[in-house]
C-alpha positions as CSV (number, residue, x, y, z in Angstrom):
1,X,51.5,101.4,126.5
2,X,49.4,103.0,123.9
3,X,47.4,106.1,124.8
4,X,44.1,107.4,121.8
5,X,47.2,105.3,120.0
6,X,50.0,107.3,120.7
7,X,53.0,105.3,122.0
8,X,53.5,106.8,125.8
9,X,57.6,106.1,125.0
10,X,57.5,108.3,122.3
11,X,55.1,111.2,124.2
12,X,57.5,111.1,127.0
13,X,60.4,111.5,124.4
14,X,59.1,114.5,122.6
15,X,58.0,116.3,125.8
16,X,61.8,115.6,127.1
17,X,63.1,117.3,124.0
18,X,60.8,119.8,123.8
19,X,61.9,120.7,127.3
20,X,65.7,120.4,126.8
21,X,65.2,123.0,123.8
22,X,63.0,125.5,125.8
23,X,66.1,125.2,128.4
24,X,68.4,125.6,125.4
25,X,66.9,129.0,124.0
26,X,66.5,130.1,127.7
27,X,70.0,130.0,128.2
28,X,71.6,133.7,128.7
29,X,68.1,135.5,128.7
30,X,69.0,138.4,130.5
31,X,72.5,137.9,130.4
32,X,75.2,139.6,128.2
33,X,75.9,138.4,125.0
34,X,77.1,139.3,121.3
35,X,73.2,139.4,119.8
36,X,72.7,143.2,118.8
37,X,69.3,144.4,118.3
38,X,68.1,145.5,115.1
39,X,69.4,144.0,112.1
40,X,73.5,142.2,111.8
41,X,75.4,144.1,109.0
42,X,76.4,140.7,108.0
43,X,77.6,137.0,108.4
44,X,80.6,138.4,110.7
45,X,79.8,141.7,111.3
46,X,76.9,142.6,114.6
47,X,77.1,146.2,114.2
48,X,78.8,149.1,112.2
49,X,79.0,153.1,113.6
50,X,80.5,155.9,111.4
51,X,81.7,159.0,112.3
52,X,81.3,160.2,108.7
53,X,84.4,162.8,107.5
54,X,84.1,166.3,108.3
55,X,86.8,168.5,109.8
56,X,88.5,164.5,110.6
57,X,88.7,162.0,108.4
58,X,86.0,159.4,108.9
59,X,86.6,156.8,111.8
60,X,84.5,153.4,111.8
61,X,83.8,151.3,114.8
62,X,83.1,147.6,113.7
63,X,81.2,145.3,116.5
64,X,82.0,141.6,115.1
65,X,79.9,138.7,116.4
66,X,82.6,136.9,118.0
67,X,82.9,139.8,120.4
68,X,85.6,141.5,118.8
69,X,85.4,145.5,118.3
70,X,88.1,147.6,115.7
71,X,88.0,151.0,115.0
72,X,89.3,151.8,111.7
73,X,90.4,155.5,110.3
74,X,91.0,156.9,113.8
75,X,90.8,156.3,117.7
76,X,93.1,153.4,116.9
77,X,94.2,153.3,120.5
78,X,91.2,151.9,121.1
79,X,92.4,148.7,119.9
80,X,91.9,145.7,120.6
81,X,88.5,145.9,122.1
82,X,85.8,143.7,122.8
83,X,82.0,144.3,122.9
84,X,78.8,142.6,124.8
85,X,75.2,143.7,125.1
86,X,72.4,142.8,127.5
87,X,69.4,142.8,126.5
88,X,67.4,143.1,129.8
89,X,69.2,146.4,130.1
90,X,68.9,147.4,126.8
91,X,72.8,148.3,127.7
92,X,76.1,147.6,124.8
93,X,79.3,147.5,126.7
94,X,82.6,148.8,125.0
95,X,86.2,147.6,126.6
96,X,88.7,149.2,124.9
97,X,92.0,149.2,125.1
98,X,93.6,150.6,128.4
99,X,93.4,154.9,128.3
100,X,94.5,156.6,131.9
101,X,92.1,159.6,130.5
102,X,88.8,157.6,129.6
103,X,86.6,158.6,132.0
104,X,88.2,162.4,131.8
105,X,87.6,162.4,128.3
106,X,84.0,161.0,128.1
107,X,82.8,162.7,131.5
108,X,81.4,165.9,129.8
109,X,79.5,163.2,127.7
110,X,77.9,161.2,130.3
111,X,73.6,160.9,129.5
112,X,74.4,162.5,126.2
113,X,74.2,160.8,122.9
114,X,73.1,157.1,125.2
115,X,76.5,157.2,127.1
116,X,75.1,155.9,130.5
117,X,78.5,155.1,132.3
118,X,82.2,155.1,132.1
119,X,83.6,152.1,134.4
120,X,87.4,154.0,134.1
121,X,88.8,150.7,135.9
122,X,87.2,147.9,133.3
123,X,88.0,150.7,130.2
124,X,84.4,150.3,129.3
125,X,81.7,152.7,127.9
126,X,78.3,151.8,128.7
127,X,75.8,152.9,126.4
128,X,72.0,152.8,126.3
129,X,71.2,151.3,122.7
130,X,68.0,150.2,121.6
131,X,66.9,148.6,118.2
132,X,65.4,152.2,117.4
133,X,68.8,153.6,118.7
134,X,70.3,155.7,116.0
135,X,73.6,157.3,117.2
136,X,76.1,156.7,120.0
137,X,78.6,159.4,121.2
138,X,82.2,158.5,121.2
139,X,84.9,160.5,122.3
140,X,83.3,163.5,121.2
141,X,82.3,162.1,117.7
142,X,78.8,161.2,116.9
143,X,78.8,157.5,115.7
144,X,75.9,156.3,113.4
145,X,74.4,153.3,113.5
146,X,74.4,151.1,110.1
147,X,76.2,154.0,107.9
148,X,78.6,151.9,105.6
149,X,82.0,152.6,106.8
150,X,84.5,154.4,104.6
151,X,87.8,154.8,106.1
152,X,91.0,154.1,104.7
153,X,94.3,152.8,106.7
């Protein structure tokens, strides 16, 4: 059937895949994921922070896109870790590696420098990190967004 001369096969076939894509990019809205605000440092990298050198050498946290999170030139305890963000909460997730003292270390820290939480039993740090979001607090350290990294190990 032909409708102002437009096949009604092929209208019902473009509406069907224009609905199956709109479910497609609606899939995880809300939910956590590895998608950082602002702009990716590169192909594999999401994120970079530096702790640039002062009285310590510098220390480099690296948030790759397949979820992964290092930290290079200190807090190497921290390793492995992995990383999410939500962005309905504006909210990035750090698990690190398993520390008895994480939340007595971070709890001085807790609201300052977009630390929202410590979830000691997950050995996650919450933070609050917008696009606009220029510096995270980290054990202490102040960790800035974007700075290039130069740490040697």
């Amino acid at each position: 059937m032909r409708i102002n001369g437009i096949n009604t096969a092929a209208i019902f076939a473009i509406t069907a895949l224009l609905a199956g894509c709109s479910g497609m990019m609606g899939q995880g809205a809300g939910k956590a994921g590895l998608h950082m605000p602002g702009k990716a440092a590169s192909d594999e990298v999401a994120a970079t922070w530096y702790n640039p050198p002062s009285e310590f050498p510098g220390i480099c946290m690296t948030q790759f896109k397949d979820g992964r999170l290092r930290f290079d030139g200190g807090f190497a305890f921290f390793n492995p870790g992995r990383w999410s963000y939500d962005p309905a909460t504006a909210e990035l997730r750090l698990e690190v590696a398993p520390r008895p003292d994480l939340a007595r270390s971070h709890a001085h820290q807790t609201k300052e420098n977009n630390l929202l939480r410590v979830e000691a039993e997950k050995n996650a740090l919450v933070y609050s990190v917008k696009a606009e979001t220029k510096t995270i607090g980290l054990g202490g350290f102040i960790f800035y967004r974007n700075m290039p990294c130069r740490v040697s190990n």
